[in-house]
C-alpha positions in Angstrom: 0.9 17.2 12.2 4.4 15.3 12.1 3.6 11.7 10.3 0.6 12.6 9.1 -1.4 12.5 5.9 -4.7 15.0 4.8 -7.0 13.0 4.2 -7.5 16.0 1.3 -5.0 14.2 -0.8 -6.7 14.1 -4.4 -10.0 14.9 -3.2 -10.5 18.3 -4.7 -11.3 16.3 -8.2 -14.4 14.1 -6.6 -16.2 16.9 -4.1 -16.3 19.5 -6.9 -18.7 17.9 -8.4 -21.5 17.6 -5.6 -24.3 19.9 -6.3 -24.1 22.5 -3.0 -20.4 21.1 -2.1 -17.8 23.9 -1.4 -16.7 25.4 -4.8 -19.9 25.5 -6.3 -22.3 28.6 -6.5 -23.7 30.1 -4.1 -23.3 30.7 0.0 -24.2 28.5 2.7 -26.3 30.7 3.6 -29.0 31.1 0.8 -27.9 26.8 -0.4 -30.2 24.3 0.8 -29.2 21.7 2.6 -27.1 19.4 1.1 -27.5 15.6 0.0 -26.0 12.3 0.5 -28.4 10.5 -2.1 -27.4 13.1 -4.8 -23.9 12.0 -4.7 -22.0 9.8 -6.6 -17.9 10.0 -6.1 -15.7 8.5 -8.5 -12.3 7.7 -6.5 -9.1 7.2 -8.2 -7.1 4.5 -7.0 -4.8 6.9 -5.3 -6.9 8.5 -3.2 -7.9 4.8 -1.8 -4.1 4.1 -1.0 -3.3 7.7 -0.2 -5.9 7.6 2.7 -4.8 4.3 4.2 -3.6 6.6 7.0 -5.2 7.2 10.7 -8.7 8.5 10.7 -8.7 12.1 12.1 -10.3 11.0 15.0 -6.5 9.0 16.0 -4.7 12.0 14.4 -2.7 13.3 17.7 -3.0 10.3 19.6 0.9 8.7 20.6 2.1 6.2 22.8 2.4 9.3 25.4 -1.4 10.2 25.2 -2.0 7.3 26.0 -3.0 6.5 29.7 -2.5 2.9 30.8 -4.5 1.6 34.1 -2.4 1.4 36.9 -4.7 -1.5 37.8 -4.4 -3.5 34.1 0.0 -4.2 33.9 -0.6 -5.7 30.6 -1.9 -1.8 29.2 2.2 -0.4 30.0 3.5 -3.5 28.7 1.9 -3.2 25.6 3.3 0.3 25.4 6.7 -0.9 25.9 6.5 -3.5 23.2 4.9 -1.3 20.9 7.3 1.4 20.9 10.6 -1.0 21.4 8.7 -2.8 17.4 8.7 0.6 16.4 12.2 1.6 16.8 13.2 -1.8 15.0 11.2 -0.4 11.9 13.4 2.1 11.2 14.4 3.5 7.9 16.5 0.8 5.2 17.7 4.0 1.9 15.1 4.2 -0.5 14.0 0.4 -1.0 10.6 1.1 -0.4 10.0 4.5 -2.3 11.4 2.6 -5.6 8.9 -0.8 -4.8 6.3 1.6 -4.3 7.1 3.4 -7.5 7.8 0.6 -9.9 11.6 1.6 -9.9 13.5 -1.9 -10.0 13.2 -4.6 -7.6 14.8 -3.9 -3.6 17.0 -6.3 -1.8 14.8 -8.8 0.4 14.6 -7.4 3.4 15.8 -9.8 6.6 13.4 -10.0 9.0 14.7 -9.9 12.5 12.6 -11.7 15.5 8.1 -11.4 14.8 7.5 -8.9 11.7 3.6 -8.6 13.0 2.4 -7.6 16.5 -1.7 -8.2 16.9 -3.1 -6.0 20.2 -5.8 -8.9 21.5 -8.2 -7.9 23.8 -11.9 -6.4 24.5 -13.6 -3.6 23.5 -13.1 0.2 24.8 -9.0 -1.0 25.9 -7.2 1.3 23.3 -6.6 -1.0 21.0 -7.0 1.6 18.3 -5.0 4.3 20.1 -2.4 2.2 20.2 -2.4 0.8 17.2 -2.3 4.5 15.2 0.2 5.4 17.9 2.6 2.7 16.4 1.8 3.8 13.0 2.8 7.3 14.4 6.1 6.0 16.0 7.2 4.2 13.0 10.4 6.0 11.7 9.3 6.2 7.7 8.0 8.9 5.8 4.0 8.6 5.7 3.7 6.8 2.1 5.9 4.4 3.3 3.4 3.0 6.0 -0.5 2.5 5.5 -3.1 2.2 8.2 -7.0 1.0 8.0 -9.9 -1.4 8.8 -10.0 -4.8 8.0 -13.0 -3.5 5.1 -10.9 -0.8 4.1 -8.2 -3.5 3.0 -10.9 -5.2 1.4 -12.3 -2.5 -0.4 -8.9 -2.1 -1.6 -8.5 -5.3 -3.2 -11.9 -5.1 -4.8 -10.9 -1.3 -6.8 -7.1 -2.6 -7.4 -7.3 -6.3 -7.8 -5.0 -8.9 -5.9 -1.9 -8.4 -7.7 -1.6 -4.5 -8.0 -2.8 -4.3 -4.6 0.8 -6.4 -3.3 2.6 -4.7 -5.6 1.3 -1.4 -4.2 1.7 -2.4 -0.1 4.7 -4.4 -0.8 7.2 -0.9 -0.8 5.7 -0.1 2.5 7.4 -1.0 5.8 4.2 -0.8 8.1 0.7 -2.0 7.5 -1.9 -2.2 10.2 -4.9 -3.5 10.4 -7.7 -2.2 12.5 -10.8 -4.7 13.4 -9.4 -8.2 11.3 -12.8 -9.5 10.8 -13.3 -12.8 11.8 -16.6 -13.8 10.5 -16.5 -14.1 7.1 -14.4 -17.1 5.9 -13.7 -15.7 2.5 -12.2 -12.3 3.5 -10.4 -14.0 6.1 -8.7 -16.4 3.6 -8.5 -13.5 1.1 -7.0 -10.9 3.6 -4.4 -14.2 4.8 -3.1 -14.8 1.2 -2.2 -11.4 0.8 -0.6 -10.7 4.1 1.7 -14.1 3.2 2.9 -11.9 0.3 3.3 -9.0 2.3 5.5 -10.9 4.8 7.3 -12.6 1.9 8.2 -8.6 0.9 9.4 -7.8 4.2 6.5 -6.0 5.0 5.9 -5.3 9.1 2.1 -5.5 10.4 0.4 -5.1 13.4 -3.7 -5.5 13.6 -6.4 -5.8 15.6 -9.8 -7.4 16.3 -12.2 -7.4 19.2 -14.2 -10.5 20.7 -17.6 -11.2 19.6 -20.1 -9.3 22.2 -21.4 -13.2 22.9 -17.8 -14.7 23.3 -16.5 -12.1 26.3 -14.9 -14.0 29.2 -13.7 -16.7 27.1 -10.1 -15.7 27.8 -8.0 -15.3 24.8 -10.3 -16.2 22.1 -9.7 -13.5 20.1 -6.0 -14.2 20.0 -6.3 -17.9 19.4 -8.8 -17.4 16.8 -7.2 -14.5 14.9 -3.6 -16.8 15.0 -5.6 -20.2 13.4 -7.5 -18.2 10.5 -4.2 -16.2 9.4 -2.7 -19.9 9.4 0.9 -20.1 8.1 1.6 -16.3 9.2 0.5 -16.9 12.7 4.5 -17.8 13.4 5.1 -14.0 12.4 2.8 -12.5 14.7 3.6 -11.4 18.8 0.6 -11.6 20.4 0.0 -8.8 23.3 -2.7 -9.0 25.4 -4.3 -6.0 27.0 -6.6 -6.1 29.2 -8.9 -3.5 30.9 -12.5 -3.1 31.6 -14.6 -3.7 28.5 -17.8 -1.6 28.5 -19.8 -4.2 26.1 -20.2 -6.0 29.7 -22.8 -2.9 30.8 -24.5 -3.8 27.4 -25.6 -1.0 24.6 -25.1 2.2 25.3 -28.8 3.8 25.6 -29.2 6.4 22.6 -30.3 9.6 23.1 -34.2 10.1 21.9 -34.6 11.1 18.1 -35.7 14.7 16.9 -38.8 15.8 15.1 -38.8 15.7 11.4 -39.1 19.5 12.0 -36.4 20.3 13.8 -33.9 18.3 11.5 -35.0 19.7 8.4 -34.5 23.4 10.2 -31.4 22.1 11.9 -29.7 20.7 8.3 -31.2 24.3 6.3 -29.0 26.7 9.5 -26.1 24.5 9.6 -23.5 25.0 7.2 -22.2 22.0 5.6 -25.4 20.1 6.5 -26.8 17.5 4.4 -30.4 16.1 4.8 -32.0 13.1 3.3 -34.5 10.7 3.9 -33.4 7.7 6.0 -35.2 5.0 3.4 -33.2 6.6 0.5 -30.6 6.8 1.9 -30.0 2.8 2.3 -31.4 2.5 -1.2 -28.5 5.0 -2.5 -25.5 3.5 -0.4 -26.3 0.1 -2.4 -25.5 2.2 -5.8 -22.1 2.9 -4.6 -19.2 0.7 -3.8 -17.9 1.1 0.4 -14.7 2.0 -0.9 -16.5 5.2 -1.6 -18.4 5.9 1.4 -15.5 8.1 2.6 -15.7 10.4 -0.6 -19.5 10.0 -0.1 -18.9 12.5 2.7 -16.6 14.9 1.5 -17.4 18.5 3.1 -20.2 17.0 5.0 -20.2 18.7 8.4 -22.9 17.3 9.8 -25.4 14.6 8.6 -29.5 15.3 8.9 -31.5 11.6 8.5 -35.4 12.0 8.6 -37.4 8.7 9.1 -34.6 6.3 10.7 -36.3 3.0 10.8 -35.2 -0.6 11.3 -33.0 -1.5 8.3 -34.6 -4.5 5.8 -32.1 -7.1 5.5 -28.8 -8.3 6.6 -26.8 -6.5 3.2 -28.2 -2.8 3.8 -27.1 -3.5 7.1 -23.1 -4.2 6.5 -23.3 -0.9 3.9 -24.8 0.9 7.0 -22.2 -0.4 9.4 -19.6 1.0 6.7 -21.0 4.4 6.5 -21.1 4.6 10.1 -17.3 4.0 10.1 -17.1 6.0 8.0 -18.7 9.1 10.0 -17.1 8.1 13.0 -13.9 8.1 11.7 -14.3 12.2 10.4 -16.4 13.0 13.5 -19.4 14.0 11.6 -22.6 14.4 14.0 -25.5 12.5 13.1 -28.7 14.3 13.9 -32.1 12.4 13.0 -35.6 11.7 13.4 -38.1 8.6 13.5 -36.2 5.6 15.8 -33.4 5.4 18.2 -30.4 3.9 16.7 -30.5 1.3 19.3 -33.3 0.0 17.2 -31.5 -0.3 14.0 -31.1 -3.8 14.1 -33.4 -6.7 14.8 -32.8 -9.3 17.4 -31.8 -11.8 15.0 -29.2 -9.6 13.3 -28.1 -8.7 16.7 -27.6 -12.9 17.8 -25.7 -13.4 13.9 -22.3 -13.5 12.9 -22.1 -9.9 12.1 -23.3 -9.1 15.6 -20.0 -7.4 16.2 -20.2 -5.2 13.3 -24.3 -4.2 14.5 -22.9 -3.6 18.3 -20.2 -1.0 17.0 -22.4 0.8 14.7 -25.2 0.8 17.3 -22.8 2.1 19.4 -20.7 5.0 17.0 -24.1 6.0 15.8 -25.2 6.9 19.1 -21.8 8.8 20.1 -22.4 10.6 16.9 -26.0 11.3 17.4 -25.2 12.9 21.1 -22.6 15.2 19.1 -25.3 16.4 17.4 -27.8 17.1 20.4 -26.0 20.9 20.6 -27.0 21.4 17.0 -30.8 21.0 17.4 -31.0 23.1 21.1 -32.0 26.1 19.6 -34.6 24.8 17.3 
């Protein structure tokens, strides 16, 4: 697809070694289920910059796929903006290709009028749609532009370090920024300093973030809070506000009732590409691997079998479950399990914290995942 990147770049070297992963003997038929817990990816740091692209998920999506409300003005002028930002990111020769290679120093660029855009506003607006669409729209060739979460960037930083981390985004002419997290000051600082260096290289960006579930109907909190923690950079960012019905105001969705251990383990052994694993070791496993590899984690995985889902221990399992789930999401892998609802995931207190956010939107992926897998399990 034009302006797109596999997300197969470089991955060949990491899922050929999973026992039971594609390339390895024998046929899906007469192979047993395969297993998160038995994997441990190493990722070069290529692949983690290579796959700073839109999830698969937001592969065809464009400004014309998108539907604004007649009802919601501010949804078709954030579509005019984006695409008129767009067009001014055209390309400038080669500067970026020999940044991003090492090849001598580019002229500064000059920026002309806001070189960030944030897209403010509640959840289930397009905010996401919108924000790969302008990635999409951007006239540069793909490895001149990344795309990801807030964590993603993170992640980033932790596997490159500060330093080769600008070096490596500074040749790009786009970054954005999906979900800035708000709620955890260091990040926020972290994330800040780096975009400052970014803007200093004439790097564009555009990001994202949604209202806490407990702060909707505050008007444009998001925006005023998102401008105040990004601090001296806030003068570079256009703030658009889009507005539209947000479905956290009917509460969580409800999730569909779990599956008998039975039928999941028979569901994982006739599905081809299935893995299977016990909920509990699961959790234990994803704190033996770093979140930048939770993507490689599931490399060939076509659908995920969890036996045993329970409420997870404490707030840190959490956060590496809310990753995964991201993760999943993002490659539309089904989720098929057994023992709790996902709407039970989470305790009350975790659900009242500062990471509420993060809780709601797994709670919430989990479940679109887990009805993708309904179909799976009809016939057992």
């Amino acid at each position: 697809m034009e302006g797109s990147v596999p997300r197969a770049v470089a991955w060949g070297t990491v899922s050929s070694s999973f026992p039971g992963s594609p390339g390895s003997s024998g046929s899906p038929s007469d192979a047993a289920p395969l297993s998160l817990c038995a994997r441990e990816p190493h990722v070069p740091a290529d692949r983690l910059v290579a796959e700073m692209v839109p999830p698969p998920r937001f592969d065809a999506v464009r400004f014309g796929t998108y539907i604004p409300d007649p009802n919601q003005p501010s949804q078709t002028e954030a579509v005019r903006v984006l695409e008129g930002f767009a067009a001014g990111l055209g390309t400038a020769g080669d500067s970026g290709r020999r940044r991003l290679f090492g090849f001598g120093r580019p002229a500064k660029k000059t920026p002309s009028g806001p070189r960030g855009v944030y897209l403010d506003g509640g959840y289930g607006v397009g905010k996401t749609h919108l924000l790969a669409s302008l990635w999409h729209a951007t006239p540069a060739e793909p490895a001149l532009k990344a795309f990801g979460t807030f964590v993603e960037l993170t992640n980033l930083v932790g596997a490159l370090g500060f330093q080769q981390t600008v070096q490596t985004l500074s040749g790009h002419r786009l970054l954005c920024i999906d979900e800035f997290e708000l709620d955890d000051p260091g990040d926020t600082v972290l994330v800040s300093t780096l975009l400052g260096k970014l803007v200093e290289a004439g790097v564009a960006l555009a990001a994202t973030s949604n209202t806490l579930p407990g702060r909707l109907g505050e008007g444009r909190f998001a925006a005023a809070d998102f401008l105040r923690e990004i601090q001296g950079l806030s003068a570079h960012f256009r703030a658009l506000r889009i507005d539209g019905e947000d479905y956290r105001h009917r509460g969580l969705p409800e999730a569909p009732p779990p599956y008998s251990e039975d039928v999941v383990a028979k569901t994982a052994h006739a599905t081809e590409g299935a893995s299977l694993d016990a909920f509990p070791d699961l959790l234990e496993h994803l704190a033996k691997v770093h979140p930048s590899r939770y993507g490689a984690l599931t490399d060939g995985i076509r659908t995920v079998c969890l036996t045993g889902v329970r409420p997870v221990p404490d707030q840190s399992t959490a956060l590496r479950l809310v990753v995964l789930a991201d993760r999943l999401y993002d490659r539309e892998v089904p989720v098929l399990a057994s023992g709790l609802p996902f709407d039970q995931l989470f305790s009350e207190e975790m659900l009242k914290g500062g990471y509420r956010k993060k809780y709601f939107r797994a709670i919430s992926r989990l479940t679109a995942l887990a009805r993708d897998a309904g179909r799976l399990a009809e016939d057992r």
